[in-house]
C-alpha positions in Angstrom: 108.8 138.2 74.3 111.1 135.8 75.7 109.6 135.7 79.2 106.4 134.9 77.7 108.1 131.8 75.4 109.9 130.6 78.6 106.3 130.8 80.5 104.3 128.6 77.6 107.4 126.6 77.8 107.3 126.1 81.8 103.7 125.2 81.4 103.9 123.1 78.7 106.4 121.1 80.4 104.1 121.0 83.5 101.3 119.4 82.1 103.8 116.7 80.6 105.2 115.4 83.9 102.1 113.4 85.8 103.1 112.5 89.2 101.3 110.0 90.8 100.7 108.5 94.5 100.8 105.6 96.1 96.9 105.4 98.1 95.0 103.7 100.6 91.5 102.9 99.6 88.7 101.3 100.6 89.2 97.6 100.6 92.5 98.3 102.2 94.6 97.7 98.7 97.1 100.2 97.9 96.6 101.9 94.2 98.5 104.4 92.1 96.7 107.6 91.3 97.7 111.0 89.3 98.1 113.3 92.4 95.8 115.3 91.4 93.2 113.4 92.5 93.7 113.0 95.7 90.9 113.9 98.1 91.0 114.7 101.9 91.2 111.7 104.4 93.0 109.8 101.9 96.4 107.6 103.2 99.1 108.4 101.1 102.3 105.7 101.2 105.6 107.2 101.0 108.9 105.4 100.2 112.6 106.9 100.3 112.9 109.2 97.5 108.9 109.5 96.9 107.7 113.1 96.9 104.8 114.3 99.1 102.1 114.7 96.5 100.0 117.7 98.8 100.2 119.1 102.3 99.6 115.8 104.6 99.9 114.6 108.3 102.6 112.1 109.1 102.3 109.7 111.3 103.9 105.8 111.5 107.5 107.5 110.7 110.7 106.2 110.7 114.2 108.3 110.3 112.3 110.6 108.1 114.7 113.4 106.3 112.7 116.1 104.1 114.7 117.9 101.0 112.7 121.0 101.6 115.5 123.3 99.5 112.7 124.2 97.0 110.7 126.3 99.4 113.5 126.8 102.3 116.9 127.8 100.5 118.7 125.5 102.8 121.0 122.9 100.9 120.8 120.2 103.8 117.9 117.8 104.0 115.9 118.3 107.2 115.4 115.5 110.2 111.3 115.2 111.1 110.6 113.9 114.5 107.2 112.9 116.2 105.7 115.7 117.4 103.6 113.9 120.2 106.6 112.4 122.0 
């Protein structure tokens, strides 16, 4: 009984919290959208502290460090480097 309070309360909670990305359109203007609606090919704009909104290519980086503790374990933030050099 409790797990299934604690599930409706997880999900409930979920649909609360809207996170939204910064995008590249057409037009080349940059707009906020919910990050649900991104679609493929779009250009997502990242900033320190921004989360990655769905599984996307990097490229145009600069001393990029990943907290990936929520799917790895590890408790150190991870350096990404350009694969192509």
């Amino acid at each position: 009984m409790q797990e299934s309070k604690a599930s409706h309360a997880i999900e409930n909670l979920a649909k609360m919290v809207t996170t939204e990305s910064t995008v590249l359109r057409s037009g080349g203007k940059n707009i906020n959208i919910n990050s649900e609606e991104l679609v493929p090919r779009d250009v997502v704009i990242l900033s320190s502290g921004d989360k990655v909104p769905a599984d996307i290519r990097l490229f145009n980086v600069r001393d990029l460090r990943i907290d990936e503790s929520a799917l790895t374990g590890e408790s150190i933030s991870a350096d990404k480097i350009d694969a192509r050099s």
